[in-house]
N, C-alpha and C positions, 0 to 999 in steps of 0.2 A: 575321375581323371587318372589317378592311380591305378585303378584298375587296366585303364584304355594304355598307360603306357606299359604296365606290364606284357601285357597282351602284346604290342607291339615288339617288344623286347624277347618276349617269348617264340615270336614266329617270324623272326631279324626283318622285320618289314624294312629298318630304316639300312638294311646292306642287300641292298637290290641285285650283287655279284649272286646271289644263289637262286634265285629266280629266274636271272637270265641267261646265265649255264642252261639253265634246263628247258628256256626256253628258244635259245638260239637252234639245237635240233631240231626241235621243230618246224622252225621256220626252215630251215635248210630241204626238210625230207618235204616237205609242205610245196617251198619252192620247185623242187627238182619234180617231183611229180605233174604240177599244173600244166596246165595246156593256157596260155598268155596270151593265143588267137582268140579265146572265148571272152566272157563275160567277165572282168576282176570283180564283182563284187561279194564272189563267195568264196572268190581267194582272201579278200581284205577280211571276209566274217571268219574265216577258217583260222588266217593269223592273230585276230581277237580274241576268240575262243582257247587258242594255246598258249596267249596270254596270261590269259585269266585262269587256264586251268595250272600252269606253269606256277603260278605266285599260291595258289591254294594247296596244292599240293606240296610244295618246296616248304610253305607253312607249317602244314599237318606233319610232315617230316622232322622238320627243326625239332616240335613239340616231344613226337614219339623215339628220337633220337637223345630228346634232354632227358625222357623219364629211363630210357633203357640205362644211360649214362652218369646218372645221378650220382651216384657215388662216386665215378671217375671225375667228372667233370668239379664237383670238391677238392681236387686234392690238384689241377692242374690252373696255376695264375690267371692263364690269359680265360677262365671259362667260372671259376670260382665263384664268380656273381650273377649268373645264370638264372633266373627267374625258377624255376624247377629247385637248383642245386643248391641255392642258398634259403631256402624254403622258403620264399616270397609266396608261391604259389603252388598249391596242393597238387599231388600226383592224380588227384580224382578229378578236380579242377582242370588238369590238361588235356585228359583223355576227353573228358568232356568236348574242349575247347577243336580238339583233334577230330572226333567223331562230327562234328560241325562243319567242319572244313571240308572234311569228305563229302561232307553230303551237296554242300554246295560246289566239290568238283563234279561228283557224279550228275548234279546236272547239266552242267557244262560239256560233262560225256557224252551225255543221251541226245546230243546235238549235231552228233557223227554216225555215221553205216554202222551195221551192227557188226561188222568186222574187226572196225575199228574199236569198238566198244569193249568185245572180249579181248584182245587182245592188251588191251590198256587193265583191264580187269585179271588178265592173267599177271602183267606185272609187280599187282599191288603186295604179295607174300615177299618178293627179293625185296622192293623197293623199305618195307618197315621191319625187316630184319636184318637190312647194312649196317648197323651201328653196331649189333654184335659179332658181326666180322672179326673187328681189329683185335678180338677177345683170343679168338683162336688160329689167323691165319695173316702172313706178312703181307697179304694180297688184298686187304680190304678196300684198296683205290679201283682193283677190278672191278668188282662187286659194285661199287658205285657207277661205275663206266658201263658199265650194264645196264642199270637203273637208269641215269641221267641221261642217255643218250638215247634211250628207247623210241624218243620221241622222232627219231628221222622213221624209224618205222611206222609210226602214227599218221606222222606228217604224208605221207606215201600212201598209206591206206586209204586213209582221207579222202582223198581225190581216186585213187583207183581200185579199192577194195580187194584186191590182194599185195600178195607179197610178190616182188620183183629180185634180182641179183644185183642192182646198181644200188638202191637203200642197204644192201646187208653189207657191200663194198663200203659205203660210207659209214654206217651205224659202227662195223669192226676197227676202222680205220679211227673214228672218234671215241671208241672209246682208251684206245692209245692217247689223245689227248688228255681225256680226264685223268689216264695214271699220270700224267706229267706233271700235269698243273696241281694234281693235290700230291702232289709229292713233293711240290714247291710248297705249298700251303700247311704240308705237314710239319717241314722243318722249324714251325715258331715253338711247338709243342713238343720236339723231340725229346729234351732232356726231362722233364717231368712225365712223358710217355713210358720211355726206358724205365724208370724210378718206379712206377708205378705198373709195370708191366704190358703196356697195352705192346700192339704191333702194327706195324705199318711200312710200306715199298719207303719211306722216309730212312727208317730205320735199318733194314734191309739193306738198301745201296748206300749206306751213306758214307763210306770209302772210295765212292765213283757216283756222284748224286748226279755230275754234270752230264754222264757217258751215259746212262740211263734215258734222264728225261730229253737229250739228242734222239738215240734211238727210239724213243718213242712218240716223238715229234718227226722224224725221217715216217715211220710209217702212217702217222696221221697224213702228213702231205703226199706222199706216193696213192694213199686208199684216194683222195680229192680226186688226185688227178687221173687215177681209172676210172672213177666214177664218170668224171667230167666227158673221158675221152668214149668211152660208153654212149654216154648221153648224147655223143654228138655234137657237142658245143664246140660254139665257133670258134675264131684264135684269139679275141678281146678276152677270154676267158685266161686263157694260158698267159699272157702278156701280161695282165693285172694280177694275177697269184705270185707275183713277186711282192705286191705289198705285203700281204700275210707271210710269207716265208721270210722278210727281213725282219716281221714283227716276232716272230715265235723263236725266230734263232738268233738274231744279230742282236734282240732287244732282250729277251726272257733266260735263251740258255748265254749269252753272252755275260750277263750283269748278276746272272746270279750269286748267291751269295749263302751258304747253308748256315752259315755261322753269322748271319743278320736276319733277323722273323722282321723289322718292318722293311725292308727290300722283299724279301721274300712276302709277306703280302701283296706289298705292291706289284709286285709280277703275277701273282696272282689274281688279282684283282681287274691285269690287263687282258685277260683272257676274254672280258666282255668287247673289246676293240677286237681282240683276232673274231670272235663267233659273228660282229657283225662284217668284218672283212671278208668271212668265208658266205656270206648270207649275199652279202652285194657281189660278191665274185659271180655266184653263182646265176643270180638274175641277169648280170650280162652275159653269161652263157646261154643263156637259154633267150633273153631279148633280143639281141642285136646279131 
């Protein structure tokens, strides 16, 4: 049983915000590609599958993030008890734990076009080498934004085995989201980052943290909305993107707070309410 909640605590099963970041693209590029006159049952198996590969992978990550980080993650409070960092659990032990996981996303893979396949297969080098980012570049939220959001292009593939201009409109556009929200997410760790020298868009803006994560919420919403207008969608689409745009600016960059980490948490952590706001937007653009 110790083992089992290590385990869990090693791959944050029980903080589901990192699984569904990664999986709410999917569902988006997933969405926007299907055809809704057809059959849904291989839309419903396509959204399970990105599921499951979303939380395996998001897993395998954690892991290969805590061993790269091991020494950092010592020396900052909010991480200092890390299954990895406090030696609960062996660096051989994880990879192990890691190589596992993979194996069970790559099955999960091999359940899509083979288009799809490599290209999720080309991801895999950026995706387990973001945690040394924040080592050498103030930009390691891109690099994530990169990785996290790949999944509108998967989602996309999926369903039409190539590449289109309206996913790479979104894919661009989201990964301006992800610098925002972990730029929010950065600020609990700021001052033990500094001290310790890591880098990060936290640290970076953080004399205008609010002017930032605006701008790059203004272009997350403007990419939607070409996407949208691209795709042809009707006006219940445009009509309804006012909930998400009150939720990201009136709620997130309004209340923020750089100099409080559990506010900023919590704004962070509402990003799973915008990703399925932007998921249901988008089905009634394309339904009705």
């Amino acid at each position: 049983m110790n083992q089992a909640k290590l385990f869990i605590d090693l791959t944050r099963l029980k903080k589901p915000i990192g699984f569904m970041l990664l999986f709410w693209p999917c569902a988006w590029g997933l969405t926007l590609a299907y055809d809704f006159k057809e059959s849904l049952n291989s839309y419903y198996l396509y959204l399970i599958l990105f599921f499951f590969g979303a939380v395996l992978m998001r897993s395998a990550g954690c892991i290969v993030n805590d061993i790269l980080d091991k020494e950092f993650d010592a020396k900052v409070f909010r991480t200092k008890n890390r299954p990895i960092a406090s030696g609960k659990v062996s660096i051989k032990l994880g990879i192990f734990y890691s190589l596992f996981l993979c194996l069970l996303a790559l099955l999960v893979l091999l359940n899509f076009n083979l288009f799809t396949i490599i290209l999720a297969l080309a991801s895999m080098p950026l995706a387990f080498t973001y945690p040394l980012m924040k080592r050498f570049t103030y930009w390691p939220q891109l690099f994530l934004g990169i990785t996290f959001n790949y999944g509108i292009i998967l989602g996309w593939t999926a369903i039409n085995g190539q590449i289109d201009v309206i996913p790479l409109i979104l894919y661009f556009g989201a990964i301006f989201w992800t610098l925002g929200y972990d730029t929010i997410y950065g600020y609990q760790d700021i001052k033990d980052d500094e001290v310790i020298g890591l880098k990060s868009t936290s640290i970076k803006f953080k004399n205008s943290p609010k002017l930032f994560i605006f701008l790059c919420y203004l272009f997350l919403i403007f990419s939607i909305y070409l996407a949208g207008y691209l795709s042809k969608f009707n006006n219940y689409f445009y009509i309804f993107m006012i909930l998400p745009i009150i939720q990201i600016f009136f709620y997130q960059v309004k209340v923020f707070d750089s100099r409080n980490p559990t506010k900023c948490l919590k704004i962070f952590k509402s990003n799973n309410f915008f990703g399925s706001l932007i998921f249901i937007n988008i089905l009634i653009g394309k339904i009705f």
